[in-house]
N, CA, C and O atoms as a GROMACS GRO file, in nm:
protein
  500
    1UNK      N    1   0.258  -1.476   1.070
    1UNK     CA    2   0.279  -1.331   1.070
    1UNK      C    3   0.160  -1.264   1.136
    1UNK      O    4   0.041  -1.275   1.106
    2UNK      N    5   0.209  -1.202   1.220
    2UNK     CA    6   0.113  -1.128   1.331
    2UNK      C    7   0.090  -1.007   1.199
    2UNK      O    8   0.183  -1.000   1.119
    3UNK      N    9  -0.026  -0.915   1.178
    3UNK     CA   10  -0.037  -0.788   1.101
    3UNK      C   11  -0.066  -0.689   1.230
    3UNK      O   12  -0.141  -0.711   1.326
    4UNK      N   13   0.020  -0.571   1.202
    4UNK     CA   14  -0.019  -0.460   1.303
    4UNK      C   15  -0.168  -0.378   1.247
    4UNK      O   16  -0.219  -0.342   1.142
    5UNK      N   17  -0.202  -0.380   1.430
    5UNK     CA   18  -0.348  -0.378   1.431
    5UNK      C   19  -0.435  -0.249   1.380
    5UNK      O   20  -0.544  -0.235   1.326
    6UNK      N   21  -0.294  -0.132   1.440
    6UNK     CA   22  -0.320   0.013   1.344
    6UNK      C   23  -0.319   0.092   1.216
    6UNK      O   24  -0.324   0.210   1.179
    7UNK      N   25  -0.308  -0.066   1.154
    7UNK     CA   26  -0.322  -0.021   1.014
    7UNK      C   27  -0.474  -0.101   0.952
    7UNK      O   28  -0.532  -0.190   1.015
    8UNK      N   29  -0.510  -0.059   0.844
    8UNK     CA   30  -0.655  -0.100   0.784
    8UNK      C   31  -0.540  -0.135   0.674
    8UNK      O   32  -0.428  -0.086   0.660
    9UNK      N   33  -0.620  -0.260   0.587
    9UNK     CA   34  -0.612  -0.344   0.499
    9UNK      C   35  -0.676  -0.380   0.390
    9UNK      O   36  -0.784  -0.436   0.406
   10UNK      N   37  -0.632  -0.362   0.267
   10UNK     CA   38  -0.707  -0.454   0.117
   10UNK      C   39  -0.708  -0.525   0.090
   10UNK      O   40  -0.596  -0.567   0.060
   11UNK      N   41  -0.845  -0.639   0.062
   11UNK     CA   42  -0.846  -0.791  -0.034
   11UNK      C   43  -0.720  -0.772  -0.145
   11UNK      O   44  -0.714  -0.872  -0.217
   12UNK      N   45  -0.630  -0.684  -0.175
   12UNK     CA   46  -0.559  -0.678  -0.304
   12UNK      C   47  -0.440  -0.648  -0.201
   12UNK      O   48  -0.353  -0.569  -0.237
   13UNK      N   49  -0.433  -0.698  -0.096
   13UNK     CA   50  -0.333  -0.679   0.025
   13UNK      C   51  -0.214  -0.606   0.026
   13UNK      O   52  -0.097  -0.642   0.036
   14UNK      N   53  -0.306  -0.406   0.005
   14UNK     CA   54  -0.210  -0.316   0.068
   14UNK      C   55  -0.238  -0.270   0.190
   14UNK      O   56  -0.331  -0.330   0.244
   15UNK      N   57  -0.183  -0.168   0.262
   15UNK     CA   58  -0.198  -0.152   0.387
   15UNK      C   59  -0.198  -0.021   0.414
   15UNK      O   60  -0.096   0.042   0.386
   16UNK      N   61  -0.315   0.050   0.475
   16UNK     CA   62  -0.346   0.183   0.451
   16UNK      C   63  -0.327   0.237   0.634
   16UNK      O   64  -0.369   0.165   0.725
   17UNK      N   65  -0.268   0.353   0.656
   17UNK     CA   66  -0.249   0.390   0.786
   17UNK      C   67  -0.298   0.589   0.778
   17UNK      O   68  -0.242   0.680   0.717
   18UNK      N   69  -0.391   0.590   0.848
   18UNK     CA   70  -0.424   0.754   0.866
   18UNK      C   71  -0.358   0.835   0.897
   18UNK      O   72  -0.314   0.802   1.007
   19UNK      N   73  -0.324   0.913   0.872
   19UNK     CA   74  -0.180   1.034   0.917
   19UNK      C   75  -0.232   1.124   0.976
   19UNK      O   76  -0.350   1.138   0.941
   20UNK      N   77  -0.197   1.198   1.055
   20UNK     CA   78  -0.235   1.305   1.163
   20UNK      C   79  -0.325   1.416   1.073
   20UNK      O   80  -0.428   1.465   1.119
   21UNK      N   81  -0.280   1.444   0.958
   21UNK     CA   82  -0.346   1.544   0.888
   21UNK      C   83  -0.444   1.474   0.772
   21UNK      O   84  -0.507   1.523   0.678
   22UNK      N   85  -0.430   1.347   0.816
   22UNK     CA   86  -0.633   1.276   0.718
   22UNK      C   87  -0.560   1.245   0.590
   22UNK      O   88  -0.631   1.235   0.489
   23UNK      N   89  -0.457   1.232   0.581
   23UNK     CA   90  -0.393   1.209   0.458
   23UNK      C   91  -0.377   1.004   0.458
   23UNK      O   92  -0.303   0.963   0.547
   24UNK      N   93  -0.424   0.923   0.392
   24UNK     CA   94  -0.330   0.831   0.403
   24UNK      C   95  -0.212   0.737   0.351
   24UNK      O   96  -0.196   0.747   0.229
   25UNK      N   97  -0.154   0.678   0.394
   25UNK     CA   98   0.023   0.628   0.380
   25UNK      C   99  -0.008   0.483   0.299
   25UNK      O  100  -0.030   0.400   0.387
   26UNK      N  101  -0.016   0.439   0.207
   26UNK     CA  102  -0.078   0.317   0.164
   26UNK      C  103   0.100   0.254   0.124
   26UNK      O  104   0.190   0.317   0.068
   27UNK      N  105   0.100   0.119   0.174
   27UNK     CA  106   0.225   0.014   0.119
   27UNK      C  107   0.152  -0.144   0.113
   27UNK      O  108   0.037  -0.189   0.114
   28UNK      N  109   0.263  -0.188   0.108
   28UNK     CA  110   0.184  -0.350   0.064
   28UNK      C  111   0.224  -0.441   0.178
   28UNK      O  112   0.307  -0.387   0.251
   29UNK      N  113   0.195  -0.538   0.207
   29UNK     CA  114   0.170  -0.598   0.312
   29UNK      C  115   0.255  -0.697   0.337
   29UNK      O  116   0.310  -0.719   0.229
   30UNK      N  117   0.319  -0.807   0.462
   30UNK     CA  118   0.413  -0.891   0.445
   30UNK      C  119   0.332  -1.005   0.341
   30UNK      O  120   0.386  -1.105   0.294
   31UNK      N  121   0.206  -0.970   0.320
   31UNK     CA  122   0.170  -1.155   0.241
   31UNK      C  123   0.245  -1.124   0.109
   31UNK      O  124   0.341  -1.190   0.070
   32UNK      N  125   0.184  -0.997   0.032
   32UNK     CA  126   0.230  -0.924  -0.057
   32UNK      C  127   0.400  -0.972  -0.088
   32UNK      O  128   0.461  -1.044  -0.168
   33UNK      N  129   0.429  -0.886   0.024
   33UNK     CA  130   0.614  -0.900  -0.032
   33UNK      C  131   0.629  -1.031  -0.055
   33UNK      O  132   0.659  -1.082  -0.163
   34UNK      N  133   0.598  -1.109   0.086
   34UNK     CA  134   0.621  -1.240   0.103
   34UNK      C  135   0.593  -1.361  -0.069
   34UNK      O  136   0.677  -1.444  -0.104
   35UNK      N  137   0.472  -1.340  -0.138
   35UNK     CA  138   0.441  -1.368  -0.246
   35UNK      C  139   0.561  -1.365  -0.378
   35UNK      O  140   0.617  -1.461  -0.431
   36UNK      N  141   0.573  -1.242  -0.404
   36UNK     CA  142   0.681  -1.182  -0.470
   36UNK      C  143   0.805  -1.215  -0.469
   36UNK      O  144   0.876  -1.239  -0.567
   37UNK      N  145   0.836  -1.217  -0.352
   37UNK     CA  146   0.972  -1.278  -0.324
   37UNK      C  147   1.062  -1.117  -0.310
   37UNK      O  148   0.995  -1.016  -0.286
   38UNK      N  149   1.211  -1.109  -0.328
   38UNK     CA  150   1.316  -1.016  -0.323
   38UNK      C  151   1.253  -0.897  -0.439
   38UNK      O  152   1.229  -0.920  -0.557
   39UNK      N  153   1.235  -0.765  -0.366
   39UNK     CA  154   1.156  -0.669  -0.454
   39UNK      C  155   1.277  -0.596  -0.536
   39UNK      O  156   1.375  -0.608  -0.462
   40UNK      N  157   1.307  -0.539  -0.631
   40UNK     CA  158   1.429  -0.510  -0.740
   40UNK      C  159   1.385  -0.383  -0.741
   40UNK      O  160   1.448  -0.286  -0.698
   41UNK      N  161   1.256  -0.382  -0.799
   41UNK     CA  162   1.215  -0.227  -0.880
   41UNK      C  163   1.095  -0.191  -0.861
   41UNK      O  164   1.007  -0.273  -0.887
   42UNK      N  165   1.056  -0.050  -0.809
   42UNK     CA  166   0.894  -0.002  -0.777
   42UNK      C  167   0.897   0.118  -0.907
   42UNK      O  168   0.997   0.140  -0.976
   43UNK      N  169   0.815   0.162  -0.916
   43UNK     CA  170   0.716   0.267  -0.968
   43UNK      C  171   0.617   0.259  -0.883
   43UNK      O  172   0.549   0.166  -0.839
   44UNK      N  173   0.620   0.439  -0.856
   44UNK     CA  174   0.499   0.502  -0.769
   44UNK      C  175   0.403   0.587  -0.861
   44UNK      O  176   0.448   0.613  -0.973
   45UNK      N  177   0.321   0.617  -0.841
   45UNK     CA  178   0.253   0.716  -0.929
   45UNK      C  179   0.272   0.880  -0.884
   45UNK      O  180   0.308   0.933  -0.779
   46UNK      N  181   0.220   0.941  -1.040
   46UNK     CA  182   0.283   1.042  -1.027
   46UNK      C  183   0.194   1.167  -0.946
   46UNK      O  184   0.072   1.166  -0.957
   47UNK      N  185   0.265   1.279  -0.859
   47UNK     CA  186   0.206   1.362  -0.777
   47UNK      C  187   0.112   1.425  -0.839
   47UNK      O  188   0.127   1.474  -0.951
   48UNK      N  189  -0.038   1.434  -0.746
   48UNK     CA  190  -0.111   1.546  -0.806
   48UNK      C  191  -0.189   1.430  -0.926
   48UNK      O  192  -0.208   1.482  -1.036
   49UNK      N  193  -0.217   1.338  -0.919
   49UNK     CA  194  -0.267   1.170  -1.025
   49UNK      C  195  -0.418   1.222  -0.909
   49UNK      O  196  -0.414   1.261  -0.792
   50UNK      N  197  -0.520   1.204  -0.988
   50UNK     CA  198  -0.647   1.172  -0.952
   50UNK      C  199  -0.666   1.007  -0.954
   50UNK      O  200  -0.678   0.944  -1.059
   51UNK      N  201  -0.668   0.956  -0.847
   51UNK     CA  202  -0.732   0.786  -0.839
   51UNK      C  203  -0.893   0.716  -0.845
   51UNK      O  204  -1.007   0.760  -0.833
   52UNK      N  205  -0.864   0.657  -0.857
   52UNK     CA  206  -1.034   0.576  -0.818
   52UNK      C  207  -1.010   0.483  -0.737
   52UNK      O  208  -0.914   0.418  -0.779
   53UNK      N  209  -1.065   0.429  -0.603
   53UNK     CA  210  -1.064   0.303  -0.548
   53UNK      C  211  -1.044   0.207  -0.645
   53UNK      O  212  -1.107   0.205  -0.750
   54UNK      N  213  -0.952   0.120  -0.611
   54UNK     CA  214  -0.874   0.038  -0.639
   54UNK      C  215  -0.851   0.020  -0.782
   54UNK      O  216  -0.845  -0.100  -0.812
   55UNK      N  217  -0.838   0.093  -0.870
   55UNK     CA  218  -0.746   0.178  -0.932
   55UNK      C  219  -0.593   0.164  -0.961
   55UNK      O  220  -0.517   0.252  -0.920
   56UNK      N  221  -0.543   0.053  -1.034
   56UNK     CA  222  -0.389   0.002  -1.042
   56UNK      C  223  -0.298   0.138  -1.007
   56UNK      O  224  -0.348   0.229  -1.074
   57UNK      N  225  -0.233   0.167  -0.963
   57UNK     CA  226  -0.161   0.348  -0.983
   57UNK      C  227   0.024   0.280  -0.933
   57UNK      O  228   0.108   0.366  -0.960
   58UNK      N  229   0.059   0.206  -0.897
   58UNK     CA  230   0.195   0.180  -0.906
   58UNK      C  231   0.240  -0.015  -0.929
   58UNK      O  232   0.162  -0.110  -0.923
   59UNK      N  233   0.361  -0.016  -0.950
   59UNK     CA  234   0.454  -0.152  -0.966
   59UNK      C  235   0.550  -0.165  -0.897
   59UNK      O  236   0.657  -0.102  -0.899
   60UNK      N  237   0.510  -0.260  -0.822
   60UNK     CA  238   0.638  -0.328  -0.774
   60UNK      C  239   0.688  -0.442  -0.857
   60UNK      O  240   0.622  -0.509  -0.937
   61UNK      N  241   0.818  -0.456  -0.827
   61UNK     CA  242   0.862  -0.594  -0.924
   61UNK      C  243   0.949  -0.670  -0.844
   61UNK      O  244   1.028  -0.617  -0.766
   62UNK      N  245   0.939  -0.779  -0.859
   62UNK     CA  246   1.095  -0.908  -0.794
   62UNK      C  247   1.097  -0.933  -0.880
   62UNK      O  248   1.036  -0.905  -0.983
   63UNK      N  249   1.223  -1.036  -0.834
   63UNK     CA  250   1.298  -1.113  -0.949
   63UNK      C  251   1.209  -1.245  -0.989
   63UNK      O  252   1.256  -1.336  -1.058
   64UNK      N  253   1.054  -1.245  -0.930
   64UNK     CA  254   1.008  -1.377  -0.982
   64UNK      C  255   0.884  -1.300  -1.083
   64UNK      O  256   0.855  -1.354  -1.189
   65UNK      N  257   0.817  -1.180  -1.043
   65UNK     CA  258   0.689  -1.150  -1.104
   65UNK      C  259   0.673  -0.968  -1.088
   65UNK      O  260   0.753  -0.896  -1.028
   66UNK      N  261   0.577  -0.933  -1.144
   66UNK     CA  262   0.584  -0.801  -1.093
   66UNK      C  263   0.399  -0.787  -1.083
   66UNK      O  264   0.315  -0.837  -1.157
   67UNK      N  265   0.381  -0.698  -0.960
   67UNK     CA  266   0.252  -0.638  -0.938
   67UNK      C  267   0.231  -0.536  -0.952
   67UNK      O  268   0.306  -0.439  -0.941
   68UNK      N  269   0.091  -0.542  -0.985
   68UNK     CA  270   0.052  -0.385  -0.917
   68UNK      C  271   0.024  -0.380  -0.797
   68UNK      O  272   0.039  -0.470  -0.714
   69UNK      N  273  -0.029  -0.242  -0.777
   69UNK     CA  274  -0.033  -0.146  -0.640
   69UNK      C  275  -0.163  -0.091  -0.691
   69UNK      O  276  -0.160  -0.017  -0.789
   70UNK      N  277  -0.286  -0.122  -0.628
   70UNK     CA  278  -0.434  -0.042  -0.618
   70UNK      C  279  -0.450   0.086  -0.508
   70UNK      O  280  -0.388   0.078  -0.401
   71UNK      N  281  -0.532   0.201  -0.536
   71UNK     CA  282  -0.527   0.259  -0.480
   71UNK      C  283  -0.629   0.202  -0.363
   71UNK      O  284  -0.710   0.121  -0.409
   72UNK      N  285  -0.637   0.219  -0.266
   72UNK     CA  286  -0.724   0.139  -0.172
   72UNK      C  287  -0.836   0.252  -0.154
   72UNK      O  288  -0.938   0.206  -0.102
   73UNK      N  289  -0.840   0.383  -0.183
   73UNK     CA  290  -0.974   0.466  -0.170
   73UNK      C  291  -0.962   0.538  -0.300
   73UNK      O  292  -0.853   0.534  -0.356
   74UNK      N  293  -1.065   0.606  -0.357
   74UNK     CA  294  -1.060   0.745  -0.451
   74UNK      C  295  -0.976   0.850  -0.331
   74UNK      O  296  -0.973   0.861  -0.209
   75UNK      N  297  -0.916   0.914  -0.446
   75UNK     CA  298  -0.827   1.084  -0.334
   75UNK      C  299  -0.723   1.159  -0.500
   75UNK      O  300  -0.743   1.165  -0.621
   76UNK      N  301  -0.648   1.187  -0.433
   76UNK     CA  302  -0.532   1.266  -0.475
   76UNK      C  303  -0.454   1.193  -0.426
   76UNK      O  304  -0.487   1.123  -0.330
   77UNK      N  305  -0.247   1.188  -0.515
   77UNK     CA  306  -0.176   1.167  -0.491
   77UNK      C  307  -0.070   1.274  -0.434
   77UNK      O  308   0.001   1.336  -0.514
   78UNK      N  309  -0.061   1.299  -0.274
   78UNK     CA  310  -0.003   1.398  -0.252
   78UNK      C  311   0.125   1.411  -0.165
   78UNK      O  312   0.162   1.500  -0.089
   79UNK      N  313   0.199   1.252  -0.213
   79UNK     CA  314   0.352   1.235  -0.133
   79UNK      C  315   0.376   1.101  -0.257
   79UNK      O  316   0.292   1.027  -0.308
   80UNK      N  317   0.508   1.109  -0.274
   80UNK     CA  318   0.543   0.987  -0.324
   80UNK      C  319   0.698   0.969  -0.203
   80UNK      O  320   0.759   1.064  -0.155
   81UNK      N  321   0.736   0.780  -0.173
   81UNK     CA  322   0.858   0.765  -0.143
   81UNK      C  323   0.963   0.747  -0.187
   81UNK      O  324   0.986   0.630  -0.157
   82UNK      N  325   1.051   0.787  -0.243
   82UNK     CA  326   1.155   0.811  -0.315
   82UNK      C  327   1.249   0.732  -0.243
   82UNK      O  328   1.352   0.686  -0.291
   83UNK      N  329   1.212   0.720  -0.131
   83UNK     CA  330   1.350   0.640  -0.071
   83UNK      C  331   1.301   0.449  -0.123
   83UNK      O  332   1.368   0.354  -0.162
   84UNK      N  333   1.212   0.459  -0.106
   84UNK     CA  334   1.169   0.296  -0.174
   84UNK      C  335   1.196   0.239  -0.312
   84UNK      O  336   1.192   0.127  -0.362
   85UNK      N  337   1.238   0.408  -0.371
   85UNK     CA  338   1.245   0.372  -0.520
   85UNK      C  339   1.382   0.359  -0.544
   85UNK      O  340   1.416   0.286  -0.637
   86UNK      N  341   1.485   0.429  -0.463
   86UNK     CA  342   1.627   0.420  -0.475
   86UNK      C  343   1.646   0.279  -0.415
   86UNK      O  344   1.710   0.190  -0.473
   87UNK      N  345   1.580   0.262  -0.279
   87UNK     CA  346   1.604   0.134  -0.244
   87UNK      C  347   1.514   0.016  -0.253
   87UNK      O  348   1.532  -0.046  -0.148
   88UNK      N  349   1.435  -0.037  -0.317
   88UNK     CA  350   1.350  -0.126  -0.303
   88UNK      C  351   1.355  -0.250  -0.198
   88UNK      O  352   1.258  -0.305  -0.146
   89UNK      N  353   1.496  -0.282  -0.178
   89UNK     CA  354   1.488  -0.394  -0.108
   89UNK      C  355   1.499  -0.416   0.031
   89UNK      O  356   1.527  -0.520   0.091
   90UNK      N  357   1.455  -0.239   0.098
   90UNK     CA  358   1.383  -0.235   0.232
   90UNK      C  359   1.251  -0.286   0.269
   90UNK      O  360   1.222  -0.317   0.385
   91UNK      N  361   1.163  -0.295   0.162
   91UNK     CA  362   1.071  -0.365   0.168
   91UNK      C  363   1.056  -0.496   0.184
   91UNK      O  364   0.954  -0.549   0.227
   92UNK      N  365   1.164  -0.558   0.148
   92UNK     CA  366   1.151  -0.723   0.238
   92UNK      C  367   1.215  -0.726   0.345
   92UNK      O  368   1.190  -0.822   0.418
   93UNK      N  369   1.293  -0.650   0.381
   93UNK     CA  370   1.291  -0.614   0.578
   93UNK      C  371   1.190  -0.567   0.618
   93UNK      O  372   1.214  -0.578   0.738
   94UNK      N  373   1.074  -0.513   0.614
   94UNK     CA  374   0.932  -0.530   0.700
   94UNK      C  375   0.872  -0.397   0.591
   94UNK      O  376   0.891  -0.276   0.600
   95UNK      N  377   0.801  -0.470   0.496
   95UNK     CA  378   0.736  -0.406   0.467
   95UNK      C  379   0.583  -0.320   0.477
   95UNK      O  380   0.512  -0.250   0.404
   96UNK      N  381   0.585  -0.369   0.605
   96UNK     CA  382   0.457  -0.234   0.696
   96UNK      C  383   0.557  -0.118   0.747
   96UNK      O  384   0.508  -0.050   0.836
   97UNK      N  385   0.663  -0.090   0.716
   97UNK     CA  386   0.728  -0.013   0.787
   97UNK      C  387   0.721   0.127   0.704
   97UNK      O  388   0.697   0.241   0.742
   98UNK      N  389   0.756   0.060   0.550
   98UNK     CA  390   0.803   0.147   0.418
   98UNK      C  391   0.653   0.190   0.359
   98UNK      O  392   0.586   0.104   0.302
   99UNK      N  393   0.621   0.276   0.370
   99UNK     CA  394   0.482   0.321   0.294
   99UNK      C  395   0.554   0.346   0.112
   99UNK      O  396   0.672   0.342   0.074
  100UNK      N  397   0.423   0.371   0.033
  100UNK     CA  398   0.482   0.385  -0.072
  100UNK      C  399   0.459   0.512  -0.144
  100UNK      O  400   0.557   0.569  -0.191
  101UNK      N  401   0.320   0.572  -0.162
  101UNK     CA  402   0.252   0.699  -0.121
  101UNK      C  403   0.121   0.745  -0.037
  101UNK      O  404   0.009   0.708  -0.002
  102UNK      N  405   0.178   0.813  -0.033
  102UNK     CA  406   0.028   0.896   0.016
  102UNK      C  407  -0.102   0.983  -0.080
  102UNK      O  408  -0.089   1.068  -0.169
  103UNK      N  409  -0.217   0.926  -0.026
  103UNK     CA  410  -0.329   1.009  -0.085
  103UNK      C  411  -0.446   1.101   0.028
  103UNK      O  412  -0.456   1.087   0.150
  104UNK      N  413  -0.509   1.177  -0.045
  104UNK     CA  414  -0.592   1.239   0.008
  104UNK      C  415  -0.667   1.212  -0.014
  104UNK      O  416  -0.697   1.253  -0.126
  105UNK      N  417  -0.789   1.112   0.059
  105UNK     CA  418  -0.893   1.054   0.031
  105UNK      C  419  -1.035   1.207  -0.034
  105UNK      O  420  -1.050   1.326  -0.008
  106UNK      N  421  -1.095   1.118  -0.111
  106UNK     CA  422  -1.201   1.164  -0.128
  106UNK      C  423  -1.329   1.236  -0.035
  106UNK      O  424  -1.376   1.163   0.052
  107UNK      N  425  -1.372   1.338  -0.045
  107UNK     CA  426  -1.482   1.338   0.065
  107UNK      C  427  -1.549   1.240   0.118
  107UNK      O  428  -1.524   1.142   0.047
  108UNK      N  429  -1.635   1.203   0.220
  108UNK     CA  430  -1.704   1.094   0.251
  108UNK      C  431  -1.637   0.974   0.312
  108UNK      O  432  -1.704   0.880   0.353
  109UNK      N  433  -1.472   0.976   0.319
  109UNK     CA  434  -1.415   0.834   0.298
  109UNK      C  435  -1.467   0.816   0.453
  109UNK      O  436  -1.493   0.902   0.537
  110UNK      N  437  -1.474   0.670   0.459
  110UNK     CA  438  -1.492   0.594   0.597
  110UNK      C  439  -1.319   0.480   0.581
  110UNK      O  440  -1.271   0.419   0.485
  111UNK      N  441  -1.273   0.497   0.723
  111UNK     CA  442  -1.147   0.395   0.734
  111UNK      C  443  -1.215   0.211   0.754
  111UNK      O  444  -1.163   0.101   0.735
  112UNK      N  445  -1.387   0.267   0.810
  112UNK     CA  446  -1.420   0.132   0.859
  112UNK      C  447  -1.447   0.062   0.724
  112UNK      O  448  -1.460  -0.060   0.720
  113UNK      N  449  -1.454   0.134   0.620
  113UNK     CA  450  -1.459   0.050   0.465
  113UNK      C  451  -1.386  -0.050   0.458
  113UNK      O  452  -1.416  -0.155   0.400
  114UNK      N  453  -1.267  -0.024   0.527
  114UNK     CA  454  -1.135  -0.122   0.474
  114UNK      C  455  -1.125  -0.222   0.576
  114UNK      O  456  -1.202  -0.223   0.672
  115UNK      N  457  -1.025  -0.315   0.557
  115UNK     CA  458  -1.040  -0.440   0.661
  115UNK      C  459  -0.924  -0.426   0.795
  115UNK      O  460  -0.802  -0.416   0.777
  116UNK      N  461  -0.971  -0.427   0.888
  116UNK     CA  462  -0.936  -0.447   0.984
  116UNK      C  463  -0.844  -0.581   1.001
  116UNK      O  464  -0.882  -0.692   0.962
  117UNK      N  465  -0.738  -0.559   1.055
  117UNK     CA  466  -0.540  -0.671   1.042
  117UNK      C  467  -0.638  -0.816   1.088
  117UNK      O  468  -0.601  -0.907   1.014
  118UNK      N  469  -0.778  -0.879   1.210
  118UNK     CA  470  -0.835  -0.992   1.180
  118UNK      C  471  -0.929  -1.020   1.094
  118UNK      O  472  -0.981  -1.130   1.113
  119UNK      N  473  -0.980  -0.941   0.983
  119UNK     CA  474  -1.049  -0.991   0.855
  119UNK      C  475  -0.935  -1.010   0.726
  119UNK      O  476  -0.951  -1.093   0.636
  120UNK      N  477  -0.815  -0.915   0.735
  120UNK     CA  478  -0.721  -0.909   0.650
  120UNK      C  479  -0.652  -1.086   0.618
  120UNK      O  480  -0.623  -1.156   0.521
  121UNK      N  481  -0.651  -1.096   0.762
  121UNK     CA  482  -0.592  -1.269   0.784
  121UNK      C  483  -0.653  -1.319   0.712
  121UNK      O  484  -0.620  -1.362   0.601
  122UNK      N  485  -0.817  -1.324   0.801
  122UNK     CA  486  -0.900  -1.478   0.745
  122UNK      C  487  -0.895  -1.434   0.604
  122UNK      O  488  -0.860  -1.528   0.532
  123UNK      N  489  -0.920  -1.309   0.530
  123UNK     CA  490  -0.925  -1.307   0.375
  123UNK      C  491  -0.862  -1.437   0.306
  123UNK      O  492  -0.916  -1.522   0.236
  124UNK      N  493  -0.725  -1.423   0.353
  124UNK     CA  494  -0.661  -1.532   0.222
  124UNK      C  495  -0.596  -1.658   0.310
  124UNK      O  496  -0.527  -1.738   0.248
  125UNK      N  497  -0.614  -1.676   0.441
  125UNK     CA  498  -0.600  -1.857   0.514
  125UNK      C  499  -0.713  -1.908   0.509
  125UNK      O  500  -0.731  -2.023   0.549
   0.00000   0.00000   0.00000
């Protein structure tokens, strides 16, 4: 699995992408889904939730295990996807596609904090 290169990445392998207005789109990654197996049921957290870097704040579940979801920076929660929650099992058709929410990072945030799609690899091969 190739990882797209415009997104930044977590050792707890979600996948964070910057949005035009500094907001970012955080979902979980193909190792992620791939792990899990067929996803059934998410919980997102709720709008307007104060986070902390990495910070449990949602669940995904398959039919083999269920995870959490870390926030990948401190921010605000200021989008949830509703369409992921009616459908969960778009996420094992490419789950870099489906974000899950969005936050508003904290003052100070740097994107270069997070890992770049060739440190994301070597992390866990």
């Amino acid at each position: 699995m190739k990882y797209p290169e415009h997104l930044r990445y977590t050792a707890s392998h979600e996948w964070v992408r910057t949005e035009k207005d500094g907001t970012l789109s955080v979902g979980i990654t193909h190792h992620a889904q791939d792990a899990l197996g067929d996803l059934v049921f998410i919980e997102l957290p709720e709008l307007g939730r104060k986070l902390d870097a990495e910070e449990a704040c949602a669940v995904v579940e398959s039919v083999k295990a269920a995870a959490d979801v870390y926030a990948p920076v401190a921010g605000v929660v200021v989008a949830v996807n509703e369409a992921v929650v009616r459908a969960p099992g778009d996420l094992n058709k490419d789950p870099h596609a489906s974000w899950l929410f969005r936050i508003k990072p904290a003052a100070g945030f740097d994107p270069a904090t997070l890992l770049d799609a060739a440190a994301y690899e070597k992390s866990f091969s």
